[in-house]
Every structure is written in C-alpha cells, then in structure tokens.
N, C-alpha and C positions, 0 to 999 in steps of 0.2 A: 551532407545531411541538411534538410532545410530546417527553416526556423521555427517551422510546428513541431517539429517531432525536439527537437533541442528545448522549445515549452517545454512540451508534455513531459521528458526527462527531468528535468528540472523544478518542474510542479511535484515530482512522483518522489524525488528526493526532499524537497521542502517539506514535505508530507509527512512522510517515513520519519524526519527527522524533529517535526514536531508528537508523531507519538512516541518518541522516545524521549521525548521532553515529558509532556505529558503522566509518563507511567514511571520516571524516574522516580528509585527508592520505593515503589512499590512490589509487593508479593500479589499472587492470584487475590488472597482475601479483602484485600486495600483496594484492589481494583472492581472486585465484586461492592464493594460498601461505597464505593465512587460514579454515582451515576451520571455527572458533570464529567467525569472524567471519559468512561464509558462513551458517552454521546462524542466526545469530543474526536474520541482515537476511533469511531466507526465511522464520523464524515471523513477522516480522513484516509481509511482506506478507500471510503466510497472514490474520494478523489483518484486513488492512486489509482483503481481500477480504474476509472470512466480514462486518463492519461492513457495507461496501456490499447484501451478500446480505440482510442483517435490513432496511435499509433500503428495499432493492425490495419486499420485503413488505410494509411498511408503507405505501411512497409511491413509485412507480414514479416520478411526476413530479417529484420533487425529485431522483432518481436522473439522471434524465436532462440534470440542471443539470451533473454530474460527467463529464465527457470519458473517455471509453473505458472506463466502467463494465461493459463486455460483458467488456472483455480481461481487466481488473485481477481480476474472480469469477473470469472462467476461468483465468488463470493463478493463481490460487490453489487452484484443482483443478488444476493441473499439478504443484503445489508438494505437494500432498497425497497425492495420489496416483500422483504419476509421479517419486517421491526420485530413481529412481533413475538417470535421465536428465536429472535438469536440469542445463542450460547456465549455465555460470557465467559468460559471456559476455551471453547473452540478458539474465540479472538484474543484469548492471553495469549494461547498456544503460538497462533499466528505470529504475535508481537515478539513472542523470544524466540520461534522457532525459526520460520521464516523473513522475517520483515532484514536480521543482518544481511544474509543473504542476498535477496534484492537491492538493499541498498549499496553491497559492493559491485554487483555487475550494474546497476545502474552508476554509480562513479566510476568506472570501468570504459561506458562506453563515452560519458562524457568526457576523460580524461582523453579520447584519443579525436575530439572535439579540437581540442585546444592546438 
C-alpha cells in the first residue's frame, strides 16, 4: 500500500476520532443547540469523504473493503455544497450510526499495515 492511501487512512481516522471527541456527552438536542460544534463535526466528515475520494483514485478495490463508501463521498458533497440544508438530524444519525463502523474497518485495514 503506498504512502497516500496510508494518509488518507489515517486522516479518515483522525477525523472520525475527533468527532467523537467533539460530540462526547452529548444527545441529538446538545448537538442541535451547538452550532460551534455542528460546524466542527461537518468539516470533519467533509474530510473523511474528500480521504475516501483520493483513495478511489488510487485503489477502488481497497475502497470497497470500507462499507458505504458511495454514501460517506456523497454526503460529503451534500456537506459542501448543500450548507444550506443540511439536517442536523441526518449527521447525529451518521455520527452514532455509522462513523463506529468505519472507524473499525478503517483500523482494520491499518492494522494489517503494520
């Protein structure tokens, strides 16, 4: 594996793991009255998407080891370019529903980095 795609893993985990900093000790309601917060945990999906995107480029097939890699790009183009409608509902969901999830198959494949 080269040294972009082992970034981009690594930025996509840094990420992840600052919105769960971020949101820690919070409920949906905490997170709707946090718009400091809000802001913070959508650059940081924007990140994790744009990672994923550099990584399709390089390796579709390792892309495909990552679970819902279609959504996680495209709602990162929701998060870019649709500010102004996003659901701040949708991105709790994301954050408790999804983001463990990725963040184990992304530890997963860096584990086998090492």
């Amino acid at each position: 594996m080269n040294d972009e795609i082992r970034k981009n893993l690594v930025d996509i985990l840094h990420a992840a793991n600052e919105i769960e900093d971020f949101v820690r000790g919070m409920d949906l309601i905490a997170y709707q009255n946090s718009p400091v917060t809000q802001r913070a945990t959508e650059r940081n999906f924007e990140i994790i998407g744009e990672a994923l995107n550099r990584i399709k480029r390089i390796d579709e097939k390792l892309l495909e080891r990552i679970s819902e890699h279609q959504r996680i790009i495209g709602f990162r183009n929701i998060l870019i370019h649709g500010y102004d409608v996003i659901d701040e509902v949708i991105v709790w969901k994301a954050i408790v529903n999804h983001l463990p999830t990725l963040k184990r198959e992304i530890m997963e494949i860096l584990g086998e980095l090492i």
